[in-house]
N, C-alpha and C positions, 0 to 999 in steps of 0.2 A: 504494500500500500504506500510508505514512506519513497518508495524509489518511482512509482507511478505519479505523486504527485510532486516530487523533484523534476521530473520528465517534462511533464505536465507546465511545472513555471518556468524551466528554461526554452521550451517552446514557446510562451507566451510573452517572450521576450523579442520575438521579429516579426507582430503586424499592427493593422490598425485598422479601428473600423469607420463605419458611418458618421461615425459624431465627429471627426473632424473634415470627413472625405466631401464637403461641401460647403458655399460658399455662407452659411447659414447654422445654430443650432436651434431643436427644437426644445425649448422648456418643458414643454406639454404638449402632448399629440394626441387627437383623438380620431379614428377612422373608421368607416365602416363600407366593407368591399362583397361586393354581391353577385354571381353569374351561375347562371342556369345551362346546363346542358342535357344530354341527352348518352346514353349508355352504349357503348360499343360493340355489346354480345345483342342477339335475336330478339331482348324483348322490349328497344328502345324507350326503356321508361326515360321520362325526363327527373333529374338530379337537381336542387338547387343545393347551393352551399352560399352560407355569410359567415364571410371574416369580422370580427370586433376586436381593435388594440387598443390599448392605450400606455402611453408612453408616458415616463417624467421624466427629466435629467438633472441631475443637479449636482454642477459643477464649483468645483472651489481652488481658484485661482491663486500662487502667492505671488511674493513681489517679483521672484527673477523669470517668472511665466511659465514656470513649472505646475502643472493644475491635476488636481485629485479628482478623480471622475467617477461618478456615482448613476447608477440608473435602476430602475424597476421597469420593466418590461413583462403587459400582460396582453394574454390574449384568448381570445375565444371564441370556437370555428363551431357552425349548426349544418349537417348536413341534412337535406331528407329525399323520401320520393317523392315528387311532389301527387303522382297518382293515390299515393294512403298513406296519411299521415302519421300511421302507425310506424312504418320505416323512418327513423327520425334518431342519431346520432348524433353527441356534443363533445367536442374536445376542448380543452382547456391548456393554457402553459402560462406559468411566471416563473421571471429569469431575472436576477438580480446582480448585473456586470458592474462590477469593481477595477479600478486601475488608476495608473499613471500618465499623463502628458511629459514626458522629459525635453526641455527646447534647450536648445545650447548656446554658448553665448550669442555668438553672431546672430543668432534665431531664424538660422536657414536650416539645423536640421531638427525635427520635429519626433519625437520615439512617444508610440501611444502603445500601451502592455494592457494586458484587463485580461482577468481570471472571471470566467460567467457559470455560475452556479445555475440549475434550473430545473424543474418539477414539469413535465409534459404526460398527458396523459387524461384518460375520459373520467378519471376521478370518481367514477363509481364503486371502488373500493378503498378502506380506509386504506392512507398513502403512505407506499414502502420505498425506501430511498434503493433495495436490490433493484426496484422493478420501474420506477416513475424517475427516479434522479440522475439528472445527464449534468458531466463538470464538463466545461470547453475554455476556446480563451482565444483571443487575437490578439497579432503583434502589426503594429505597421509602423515603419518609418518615410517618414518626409523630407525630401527637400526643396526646396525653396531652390530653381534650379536662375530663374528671374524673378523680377517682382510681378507678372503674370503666370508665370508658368510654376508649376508645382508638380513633382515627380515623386511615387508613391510604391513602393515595393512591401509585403507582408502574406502572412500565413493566417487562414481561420481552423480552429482543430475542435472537435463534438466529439462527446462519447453519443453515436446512435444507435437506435438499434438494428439498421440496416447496414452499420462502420462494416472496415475490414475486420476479419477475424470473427466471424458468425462459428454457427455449429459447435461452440463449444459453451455443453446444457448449463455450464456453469456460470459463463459470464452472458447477461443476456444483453450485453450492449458492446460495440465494435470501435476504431480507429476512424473518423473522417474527416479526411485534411483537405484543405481548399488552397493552392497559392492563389494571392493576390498582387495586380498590379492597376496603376491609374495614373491618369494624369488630369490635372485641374487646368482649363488655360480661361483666362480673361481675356477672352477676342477683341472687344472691346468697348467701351461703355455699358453697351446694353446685349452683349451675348455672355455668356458662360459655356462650357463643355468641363464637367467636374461629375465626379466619383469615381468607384473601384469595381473594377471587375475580375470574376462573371456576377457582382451581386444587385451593384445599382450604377449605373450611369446616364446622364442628362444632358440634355442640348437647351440650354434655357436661353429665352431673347423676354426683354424686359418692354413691353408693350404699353403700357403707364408709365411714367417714370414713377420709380420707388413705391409702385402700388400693385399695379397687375404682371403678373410675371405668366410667359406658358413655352411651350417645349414637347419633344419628344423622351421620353423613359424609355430603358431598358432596366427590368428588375428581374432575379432570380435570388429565389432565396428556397433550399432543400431541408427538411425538418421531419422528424419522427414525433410519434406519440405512442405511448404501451396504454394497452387495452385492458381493462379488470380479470380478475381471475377466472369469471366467467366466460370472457372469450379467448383463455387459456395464456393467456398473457403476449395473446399475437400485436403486430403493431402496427400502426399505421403510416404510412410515406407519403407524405406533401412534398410535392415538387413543382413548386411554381413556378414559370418563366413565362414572362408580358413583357408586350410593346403597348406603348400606352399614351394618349396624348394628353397632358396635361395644364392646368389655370388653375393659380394660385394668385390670390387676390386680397391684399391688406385691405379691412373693414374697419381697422380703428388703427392706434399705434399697439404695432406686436401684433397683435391679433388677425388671424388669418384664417380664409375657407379655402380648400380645395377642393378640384372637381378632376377627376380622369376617367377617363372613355378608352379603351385598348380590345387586342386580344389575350386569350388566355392560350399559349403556345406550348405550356407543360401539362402535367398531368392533374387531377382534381384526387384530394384525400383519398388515397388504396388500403385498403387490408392484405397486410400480408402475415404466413402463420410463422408463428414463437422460433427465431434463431435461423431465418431460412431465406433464400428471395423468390418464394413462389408465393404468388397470388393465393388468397382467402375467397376463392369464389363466394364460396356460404353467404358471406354477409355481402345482400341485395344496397347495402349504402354505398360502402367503398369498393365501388368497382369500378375499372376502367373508363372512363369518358370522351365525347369528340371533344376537338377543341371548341373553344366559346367566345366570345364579347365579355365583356367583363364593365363593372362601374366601378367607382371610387371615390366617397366625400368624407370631408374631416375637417376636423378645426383644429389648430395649433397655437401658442402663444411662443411665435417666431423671431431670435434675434438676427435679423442680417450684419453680415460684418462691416461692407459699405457705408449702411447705414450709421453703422456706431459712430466707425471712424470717421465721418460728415458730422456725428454732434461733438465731439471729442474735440474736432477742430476750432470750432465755433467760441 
């Protein structure tokens, strides 16, 4: 266990995530993402599935710009058929990532560490850390390669339960490592091209000044959930991947609504059985899907960095 989680933070010492990989953070996020499809085996029922997040961050800065990074991250996904409302499935997960900002002097290079603890899972059994608890962690470093351009290299690592190293009865969760890379550029005034992939990346042009923002997304983000002991502790694989087009739009100072419209290009919540990667036919919820259309609305309490650095000056 001791050398697993030695492992474990020296890994989480080469990436970075989200919270710095844009021109913006969010304080507070709240979302709600919605699309209907339809089943890929003979009995085309139609499937809808909602996403619910909600995010808070809260960051704490000292004087040589070194920042303690705190976050809660919850969510929670409703599948059902929509032909009988009896077929109807709820997954749940909170994840609460811990870490470091390291900036150096010049402040061209940028080290962001976080160790993410996290409980995933349909929560209909009281909750065991063998069978619901996944530790992970990212590292990403920065540099500041101009004062527009930002160059971004890092690793994402999960304990899933679909990781490498399945099939053995004992450990029911595997190895899943993601390299990361990204570049941030400020085209200029009113363009952006910033985040990391393969998880988010954006083409944003600023259509208002300093109010309406919209763009094209690319988001992929892959995630487990363990099932109760009643569906034998099989697990489910979300694999999202959307193109998406997006308008975000300041309604007061900070506060912000968005709206996105895309498709859904990956797979929709699967059941797969306990320790394996085969399909869970049985359960009529998580089964294979065509692709879809997808929505997306939410409100945020948003700091842009622009922004700041315009009152700062003043």
């Amino acid at each position: 266990m001791k050398r697993n989680l030695l492992f474990l933070f020296l890994i989480l010492f080469i990436i970075s995530t989200k919270t710095f990989a844009q021109p913006f953070v969010d304080v507070l996020n709240f979302s709600y993402q919605t699309f209907s499809t339809s089943y890929k085996d003979t009995t085309r029922w139609k499937n809808k599935t909602d996403n619910y997040t909600l995010n808070l961050f809260l960051p704490k800065e000292f004087k040589n710009g070194n920042t303690l990074l705190v976050r809660i991250n919850s969510e929670f996904i409703n599948s059902n058929i929509l032909s009988d409302s009896a077929y109807s499935r709820q997954l749940g997960s909170v994840s609460i990532p811990l870490g470091f900002m390291f900036v150096s002097k010049n402040k061209k290079w940028k080290t962001v560490a976080m160790v993410v603890p996290k409980m995933a899972s349909d929560f209909t059994d009281n909750a065991t850390i063998d069978y619901n608890y996944q530790l992970g962690g990212i590292f990403i470093e920065n540099f500041q390669i101009k004062e527009n351009i930002k160059f971004k290299l890092g690793l994402y690592y999960n304990r899933e339960a679909f990781g490498a190293g399945l099939h053995n009865i004992s450990k029911p969760f595997g190895d899943f490592i993601i390299p990361l890379v990204g570049v941030d550029w400020k085209i200029n005034k009113r363009m952006n091209l910033y985040g990391i992939l393969p998880t988010n990346y954006k083409f944003e042009v600023n259509i208002i000044k300093n109010r309406l923002y919209s763009g094209l997304c690319f988001r992929s983000f892959t995630r487990s959930f363990r099932l109760s002991k009643g569906n034998n502790y099989d697990y489910v694989r979300y694999n999202e991947i959307e193109l998406k087009l997006f308008f975000d739009c300041f309604v007061a100072k900070k506060i912000l609504v968005f709206a996105e419209a895309g498709y859904m290009l990956g797979k929709s919540p699967v059941q797969y059985i306990y320790n394996t990667t085969d399909i869970a036919y049985y359960n009529p919820v998580y089964t294979p899907t065509q692709p879809s259309m997808l929505f997306n609305f939410g409100i945020a309490y948003r700091i842009r960095q622009e922004l700041e650095k315009k009152q700062e000056s003043k």
